[in-house]
The first five atom37 places (N, CA, C, CB, O) and aatype in JSON, in Angstrom:
{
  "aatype": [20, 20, 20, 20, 20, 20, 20, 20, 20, 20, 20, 20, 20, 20, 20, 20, 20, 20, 20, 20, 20, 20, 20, 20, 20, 20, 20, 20, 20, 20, 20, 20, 20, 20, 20, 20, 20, 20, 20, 20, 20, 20, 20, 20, 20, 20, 20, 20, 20, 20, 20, 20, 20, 20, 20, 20, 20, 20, 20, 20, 20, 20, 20, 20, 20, 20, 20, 20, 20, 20, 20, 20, 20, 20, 20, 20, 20, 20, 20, 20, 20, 20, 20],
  "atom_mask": [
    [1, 1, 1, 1, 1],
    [1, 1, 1, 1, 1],
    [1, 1, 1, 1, 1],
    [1, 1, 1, 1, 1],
    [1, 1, 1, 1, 1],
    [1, 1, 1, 1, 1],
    [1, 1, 1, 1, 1],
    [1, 1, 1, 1, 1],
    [1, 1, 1, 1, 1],
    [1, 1, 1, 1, 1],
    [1, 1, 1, 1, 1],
    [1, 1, 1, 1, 1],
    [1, 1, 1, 1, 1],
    [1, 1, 1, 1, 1],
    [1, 1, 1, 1, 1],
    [1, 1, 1, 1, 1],
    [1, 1, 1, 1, 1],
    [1, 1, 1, 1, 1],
    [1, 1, 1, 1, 1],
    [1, 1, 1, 1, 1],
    [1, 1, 1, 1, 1],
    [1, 1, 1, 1, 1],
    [1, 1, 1, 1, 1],
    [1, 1, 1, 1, 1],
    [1, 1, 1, 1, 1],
    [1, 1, 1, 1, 1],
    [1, 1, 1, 1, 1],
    [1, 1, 1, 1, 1],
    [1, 1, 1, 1, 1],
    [1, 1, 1, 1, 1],
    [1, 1, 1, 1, 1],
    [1, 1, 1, 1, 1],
    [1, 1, 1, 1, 1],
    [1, 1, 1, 1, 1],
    [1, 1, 1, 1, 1],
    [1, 1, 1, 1, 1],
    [1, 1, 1, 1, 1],
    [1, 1, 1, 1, 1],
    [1, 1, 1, 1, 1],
    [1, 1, 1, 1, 1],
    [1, 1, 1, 1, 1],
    [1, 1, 1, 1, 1],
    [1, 1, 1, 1, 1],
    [1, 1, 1, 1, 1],
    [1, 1, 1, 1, 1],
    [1, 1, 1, 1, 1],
    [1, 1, 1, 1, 1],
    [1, 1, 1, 1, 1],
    [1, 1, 1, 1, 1],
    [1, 1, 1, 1, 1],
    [1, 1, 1, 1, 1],
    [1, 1, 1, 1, 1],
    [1, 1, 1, 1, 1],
    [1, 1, 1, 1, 1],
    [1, 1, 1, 1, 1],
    [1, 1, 1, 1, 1],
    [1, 1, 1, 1, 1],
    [1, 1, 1, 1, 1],
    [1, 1, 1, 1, 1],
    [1, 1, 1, 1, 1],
    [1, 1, 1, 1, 1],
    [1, 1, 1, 1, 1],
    [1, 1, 1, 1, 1],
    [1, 1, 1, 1, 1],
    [1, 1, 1, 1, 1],
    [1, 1, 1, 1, 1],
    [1, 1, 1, 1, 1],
    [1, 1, 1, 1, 1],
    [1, 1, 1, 1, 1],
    [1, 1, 1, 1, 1],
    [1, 1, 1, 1, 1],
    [1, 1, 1, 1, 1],
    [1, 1, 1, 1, 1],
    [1, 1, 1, 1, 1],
    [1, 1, 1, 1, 1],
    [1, 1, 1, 1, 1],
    [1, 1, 1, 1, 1],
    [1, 1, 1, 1, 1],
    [1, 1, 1, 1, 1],
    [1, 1, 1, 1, 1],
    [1, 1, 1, 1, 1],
    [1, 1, 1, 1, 1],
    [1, 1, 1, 1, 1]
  ],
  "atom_positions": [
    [[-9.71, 107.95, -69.81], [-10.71, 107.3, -70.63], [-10.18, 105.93, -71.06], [-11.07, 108.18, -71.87], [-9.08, 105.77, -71.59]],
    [[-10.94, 105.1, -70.83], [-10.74, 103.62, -71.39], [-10.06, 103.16, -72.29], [-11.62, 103.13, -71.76], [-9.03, 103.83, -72.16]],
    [[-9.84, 102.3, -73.37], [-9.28, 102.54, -74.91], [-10.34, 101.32, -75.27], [-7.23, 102.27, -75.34], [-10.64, 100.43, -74.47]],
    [[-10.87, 101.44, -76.68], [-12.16, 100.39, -77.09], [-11.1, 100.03, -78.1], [-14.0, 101.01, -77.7], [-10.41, 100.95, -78.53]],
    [[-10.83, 98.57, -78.61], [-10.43, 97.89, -79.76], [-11.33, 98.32, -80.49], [-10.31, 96.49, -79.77], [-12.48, 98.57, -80.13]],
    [[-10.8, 98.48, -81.77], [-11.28, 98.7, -83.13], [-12.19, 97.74, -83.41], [-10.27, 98.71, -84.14], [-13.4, 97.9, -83.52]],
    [[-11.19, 96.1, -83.59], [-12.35, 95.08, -83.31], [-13.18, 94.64, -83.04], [-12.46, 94.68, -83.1], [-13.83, 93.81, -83.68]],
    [[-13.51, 95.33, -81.38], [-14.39, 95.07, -80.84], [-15.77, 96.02, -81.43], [-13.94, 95.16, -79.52], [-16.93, 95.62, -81.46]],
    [[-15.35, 97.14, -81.81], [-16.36, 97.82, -81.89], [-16.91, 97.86, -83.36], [-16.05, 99.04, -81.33], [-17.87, 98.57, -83.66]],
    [[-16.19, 97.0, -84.32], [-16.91, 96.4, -85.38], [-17.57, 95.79, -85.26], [-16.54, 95.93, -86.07], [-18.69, 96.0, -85.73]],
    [[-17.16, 94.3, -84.31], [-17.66, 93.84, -83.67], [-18.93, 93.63, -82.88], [-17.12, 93.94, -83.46], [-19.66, 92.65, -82.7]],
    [[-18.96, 94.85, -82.49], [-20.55, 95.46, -81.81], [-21.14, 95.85, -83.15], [-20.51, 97.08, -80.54], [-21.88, 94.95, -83.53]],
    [[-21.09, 96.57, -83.76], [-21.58, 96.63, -85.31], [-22.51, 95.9, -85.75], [-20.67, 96.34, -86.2], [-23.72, 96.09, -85.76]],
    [[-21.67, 94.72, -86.25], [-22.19, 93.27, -86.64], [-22.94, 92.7, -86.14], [-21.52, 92.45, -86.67], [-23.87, 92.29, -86.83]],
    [[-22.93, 92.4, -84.82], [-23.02, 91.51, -84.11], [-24.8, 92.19, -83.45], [-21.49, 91.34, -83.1], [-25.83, 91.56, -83.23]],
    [[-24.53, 93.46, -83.34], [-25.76, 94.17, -82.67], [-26.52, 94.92, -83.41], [-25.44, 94.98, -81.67], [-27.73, 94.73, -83.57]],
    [[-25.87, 95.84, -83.92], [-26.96, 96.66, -84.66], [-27.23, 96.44, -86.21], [-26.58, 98.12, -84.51], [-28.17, 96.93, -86.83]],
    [[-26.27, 95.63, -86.72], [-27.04, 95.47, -87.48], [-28.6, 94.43, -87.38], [-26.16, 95.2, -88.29], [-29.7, 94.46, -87.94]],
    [[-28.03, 93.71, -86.49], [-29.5, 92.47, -86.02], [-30.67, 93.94, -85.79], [-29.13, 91.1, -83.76], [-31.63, 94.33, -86.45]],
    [[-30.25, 94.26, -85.0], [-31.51, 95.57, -84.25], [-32.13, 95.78, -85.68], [-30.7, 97.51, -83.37], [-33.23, 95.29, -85.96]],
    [[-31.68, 96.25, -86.24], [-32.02, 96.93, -87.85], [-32.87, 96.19, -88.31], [-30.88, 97.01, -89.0], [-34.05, 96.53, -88.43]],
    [[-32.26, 94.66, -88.75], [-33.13, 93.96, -89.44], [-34.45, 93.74, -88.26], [-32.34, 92.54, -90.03], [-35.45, 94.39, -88.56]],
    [[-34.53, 93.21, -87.43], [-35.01, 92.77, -86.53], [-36.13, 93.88, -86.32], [-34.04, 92.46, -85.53], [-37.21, 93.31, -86.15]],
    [[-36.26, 95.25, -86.28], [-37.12, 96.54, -86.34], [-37.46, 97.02, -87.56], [-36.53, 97.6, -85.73], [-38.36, 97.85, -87.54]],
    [[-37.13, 96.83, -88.3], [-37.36, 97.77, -89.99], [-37.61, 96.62, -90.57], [-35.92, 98.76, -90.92], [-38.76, 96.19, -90.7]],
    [[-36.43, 95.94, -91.03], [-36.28, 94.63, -92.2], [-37.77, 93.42, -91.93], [-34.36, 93.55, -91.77], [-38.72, 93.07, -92.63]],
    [[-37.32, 93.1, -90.62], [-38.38, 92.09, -90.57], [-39.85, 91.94, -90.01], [-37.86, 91.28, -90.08], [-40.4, 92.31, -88.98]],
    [[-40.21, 91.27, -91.11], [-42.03, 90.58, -90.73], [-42.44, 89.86, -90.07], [-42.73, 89.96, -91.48], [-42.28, 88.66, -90.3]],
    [[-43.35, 90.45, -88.64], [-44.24, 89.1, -88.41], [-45.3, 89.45, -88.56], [-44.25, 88.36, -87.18], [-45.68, 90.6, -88.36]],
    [[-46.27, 88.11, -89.13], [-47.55, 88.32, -89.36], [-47.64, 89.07, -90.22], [-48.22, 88.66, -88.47], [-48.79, 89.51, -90.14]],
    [[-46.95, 89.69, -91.34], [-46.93, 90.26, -92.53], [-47.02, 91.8, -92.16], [-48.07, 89.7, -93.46], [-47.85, 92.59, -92.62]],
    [[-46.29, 92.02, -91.5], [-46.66, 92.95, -90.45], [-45.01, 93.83, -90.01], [-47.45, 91.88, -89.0], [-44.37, 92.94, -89.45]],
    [[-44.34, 94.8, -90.02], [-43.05, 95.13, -89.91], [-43.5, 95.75, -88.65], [-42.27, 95.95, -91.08], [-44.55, 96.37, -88.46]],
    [[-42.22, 95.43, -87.54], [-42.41, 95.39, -86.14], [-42.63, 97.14, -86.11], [-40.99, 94.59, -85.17], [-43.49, 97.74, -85.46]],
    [[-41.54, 97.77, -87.04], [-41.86, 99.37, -86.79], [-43.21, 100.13, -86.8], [-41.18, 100.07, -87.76], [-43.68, 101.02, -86.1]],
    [[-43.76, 99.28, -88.1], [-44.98, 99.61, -88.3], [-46.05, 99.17, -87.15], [-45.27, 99.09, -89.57], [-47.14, 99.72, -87.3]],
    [[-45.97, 98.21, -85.93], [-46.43, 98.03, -85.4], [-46.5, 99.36, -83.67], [-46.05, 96.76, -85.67], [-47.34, 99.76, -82.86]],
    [[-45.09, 99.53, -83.97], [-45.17, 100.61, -82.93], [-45.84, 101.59, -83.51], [-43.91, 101.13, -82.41], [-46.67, 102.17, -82.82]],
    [[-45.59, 102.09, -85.22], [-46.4, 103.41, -85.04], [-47.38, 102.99, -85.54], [-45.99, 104.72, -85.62], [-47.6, 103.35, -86.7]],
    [[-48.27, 102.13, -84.93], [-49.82, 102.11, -84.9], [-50.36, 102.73, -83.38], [-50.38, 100.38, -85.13], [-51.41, 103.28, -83.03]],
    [[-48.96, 102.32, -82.57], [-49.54, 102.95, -81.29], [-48.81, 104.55, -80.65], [-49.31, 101.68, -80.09], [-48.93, 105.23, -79.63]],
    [[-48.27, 104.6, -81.53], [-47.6, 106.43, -81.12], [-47.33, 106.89, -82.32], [-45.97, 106.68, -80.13], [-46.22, 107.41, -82.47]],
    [[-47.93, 106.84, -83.08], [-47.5, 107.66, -84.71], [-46.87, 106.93, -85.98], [-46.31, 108.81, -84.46], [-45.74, 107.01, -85.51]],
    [[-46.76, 106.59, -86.61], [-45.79, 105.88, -87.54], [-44.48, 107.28, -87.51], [-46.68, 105.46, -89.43], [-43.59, 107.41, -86.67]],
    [[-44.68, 107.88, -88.31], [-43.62, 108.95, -88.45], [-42.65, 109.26, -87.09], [-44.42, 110.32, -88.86], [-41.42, 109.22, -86.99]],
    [[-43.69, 109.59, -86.05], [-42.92, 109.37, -84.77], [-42.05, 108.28, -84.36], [-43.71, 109.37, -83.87], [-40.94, 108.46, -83.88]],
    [[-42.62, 107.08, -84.59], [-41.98, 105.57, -84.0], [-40.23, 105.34, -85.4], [-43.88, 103.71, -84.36], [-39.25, 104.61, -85.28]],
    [[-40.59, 106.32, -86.5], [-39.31, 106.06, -87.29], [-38.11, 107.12, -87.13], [-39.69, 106.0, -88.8], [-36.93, 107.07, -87.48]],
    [[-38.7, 107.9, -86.61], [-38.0, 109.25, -86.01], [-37.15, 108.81, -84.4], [-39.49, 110.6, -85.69], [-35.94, 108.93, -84.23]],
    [[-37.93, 108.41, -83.59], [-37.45, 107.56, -82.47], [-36.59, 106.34, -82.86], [-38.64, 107.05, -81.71], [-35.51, 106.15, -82.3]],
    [[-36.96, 105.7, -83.62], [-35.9, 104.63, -84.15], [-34.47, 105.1, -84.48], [-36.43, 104.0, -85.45], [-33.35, 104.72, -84.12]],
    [[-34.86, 105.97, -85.2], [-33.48, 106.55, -86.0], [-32.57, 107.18, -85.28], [-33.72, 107.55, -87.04], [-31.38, 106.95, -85.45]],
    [[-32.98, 107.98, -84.46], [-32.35, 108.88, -83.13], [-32.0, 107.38, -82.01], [-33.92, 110.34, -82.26], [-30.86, 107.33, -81.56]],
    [[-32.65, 106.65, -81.75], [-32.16, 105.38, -80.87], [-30.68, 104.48, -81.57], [-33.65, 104.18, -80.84], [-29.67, 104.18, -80.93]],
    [[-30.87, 104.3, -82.62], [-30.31, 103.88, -83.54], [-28.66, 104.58, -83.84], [-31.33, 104.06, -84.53], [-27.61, 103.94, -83.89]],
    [[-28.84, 105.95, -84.0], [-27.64, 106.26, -84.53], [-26.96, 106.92, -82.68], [-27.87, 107.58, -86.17], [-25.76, 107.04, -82.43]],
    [[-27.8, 107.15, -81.94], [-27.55, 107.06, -80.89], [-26.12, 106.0, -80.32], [-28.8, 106.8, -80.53], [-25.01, 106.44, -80.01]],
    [[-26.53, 104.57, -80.31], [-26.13, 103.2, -80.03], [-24.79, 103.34, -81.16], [-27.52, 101.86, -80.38], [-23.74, 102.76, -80.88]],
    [[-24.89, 104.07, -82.33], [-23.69, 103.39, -83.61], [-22.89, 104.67, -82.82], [-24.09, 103.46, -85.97], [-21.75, 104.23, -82.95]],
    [[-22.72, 105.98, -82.08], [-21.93, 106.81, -82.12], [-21.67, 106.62, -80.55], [-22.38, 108.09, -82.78], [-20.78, 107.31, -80.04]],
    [[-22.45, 105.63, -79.71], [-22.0, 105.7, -78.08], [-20.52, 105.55, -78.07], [-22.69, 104.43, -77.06], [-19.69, 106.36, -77.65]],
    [[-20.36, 104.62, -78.49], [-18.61, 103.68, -78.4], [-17.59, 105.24, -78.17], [-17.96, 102.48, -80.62], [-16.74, 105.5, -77.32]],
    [[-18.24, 106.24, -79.55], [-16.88, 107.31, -79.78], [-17.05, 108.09, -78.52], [-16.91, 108.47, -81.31], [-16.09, 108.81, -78.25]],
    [[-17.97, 108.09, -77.78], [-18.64, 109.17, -76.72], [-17.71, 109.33, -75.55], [-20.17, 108.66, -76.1], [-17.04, 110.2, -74.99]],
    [[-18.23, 107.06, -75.44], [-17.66, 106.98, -74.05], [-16.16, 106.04, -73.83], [-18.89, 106.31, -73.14], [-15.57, 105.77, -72.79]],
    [[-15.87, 105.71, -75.12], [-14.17, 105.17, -75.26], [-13.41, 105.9, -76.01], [-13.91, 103.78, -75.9], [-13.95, 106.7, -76.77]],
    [[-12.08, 105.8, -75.98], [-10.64, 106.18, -76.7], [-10.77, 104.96, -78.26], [-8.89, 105.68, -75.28], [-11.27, 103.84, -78.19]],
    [[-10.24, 105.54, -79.45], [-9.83, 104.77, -80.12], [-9.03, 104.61, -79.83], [-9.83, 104.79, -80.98], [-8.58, 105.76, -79.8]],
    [[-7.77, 103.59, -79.28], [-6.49, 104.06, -78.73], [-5.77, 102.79, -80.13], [-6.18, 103.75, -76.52], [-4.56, 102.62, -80.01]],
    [[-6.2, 102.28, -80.9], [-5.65, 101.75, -82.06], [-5.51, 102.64, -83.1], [-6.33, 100.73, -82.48], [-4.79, 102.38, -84.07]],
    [[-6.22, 103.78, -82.97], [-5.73, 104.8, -83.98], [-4.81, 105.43, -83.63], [-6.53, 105.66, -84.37], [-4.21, 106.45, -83.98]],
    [[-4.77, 104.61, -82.79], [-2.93, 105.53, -82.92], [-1.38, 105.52, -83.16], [-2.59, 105.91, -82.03], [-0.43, 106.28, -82.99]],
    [[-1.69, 104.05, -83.75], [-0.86, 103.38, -84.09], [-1.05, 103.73, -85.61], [-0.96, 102.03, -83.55], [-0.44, 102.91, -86.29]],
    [[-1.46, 104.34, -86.1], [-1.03, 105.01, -87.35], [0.19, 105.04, -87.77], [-1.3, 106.17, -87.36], [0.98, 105.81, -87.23]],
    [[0.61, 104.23, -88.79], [1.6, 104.65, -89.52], [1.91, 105.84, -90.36], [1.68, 103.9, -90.1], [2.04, 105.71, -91.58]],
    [[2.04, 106.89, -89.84], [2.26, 107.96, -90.65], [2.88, 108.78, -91.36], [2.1, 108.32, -90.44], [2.76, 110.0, -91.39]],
    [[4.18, 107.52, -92.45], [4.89, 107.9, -92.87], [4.23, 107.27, -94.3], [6.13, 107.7, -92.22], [4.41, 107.83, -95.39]],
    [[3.34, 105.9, -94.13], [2.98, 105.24, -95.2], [2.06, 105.3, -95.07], [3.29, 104.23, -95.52], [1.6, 104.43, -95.81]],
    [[0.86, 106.05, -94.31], [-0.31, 106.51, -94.24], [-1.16, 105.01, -93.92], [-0.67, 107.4, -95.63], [-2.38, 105.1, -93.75]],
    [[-0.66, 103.98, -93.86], [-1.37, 103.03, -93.46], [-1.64, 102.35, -92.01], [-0.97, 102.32, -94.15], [-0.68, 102.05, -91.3]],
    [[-2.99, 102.12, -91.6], [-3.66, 101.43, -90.23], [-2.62, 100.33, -90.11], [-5.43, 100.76, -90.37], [-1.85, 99.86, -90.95]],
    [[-2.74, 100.14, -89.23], [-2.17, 99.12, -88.48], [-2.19, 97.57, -88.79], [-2.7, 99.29, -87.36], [-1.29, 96.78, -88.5]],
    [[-3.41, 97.26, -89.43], [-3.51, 96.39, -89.92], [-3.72, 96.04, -90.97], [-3.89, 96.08, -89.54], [-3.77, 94.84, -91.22]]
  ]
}
């Protein structure tokens, strides 16, 4: 299995899902929230249910399909990360 930087996958964090978030839930066009626009056409309740499952989907891939291999550099005499 691969090894993913820690960094990086904060990184992806920041950089991605939180935008997704705002970008689907947070923000308005046309006074109008994009989620709310999908569930006009497949359910509201459905389209936030699908979000959420897409969503936490994308935040738990990284652990699925990489190694933390920086956790392992644990200091474990002073209980402190690496950095």
């Amino acid at each position: 299995m691969e090894c993913l930087n820690i960094n990086y996958y904060i990184s992806y964090i920041l950089i991605f899902l939180f935008p997704l978030l705002y970008y689907v839930v947070l923000r308005e066009s046309d006074n109008v929230k994009i989620i709310d626009q999908v569930g006009e056409l497949i359910g509201e309740n459905i389209a936030r249910i699908l979000f959420f499952v897409v969503f936490i989907s994308l935040w738990i891939s990284p652990y699925i399909y990489f190694e933390f291999c920086d956790l392992e550099k644990i200091d474990k005499v002073k209980g402190n990360f690496f950095w």
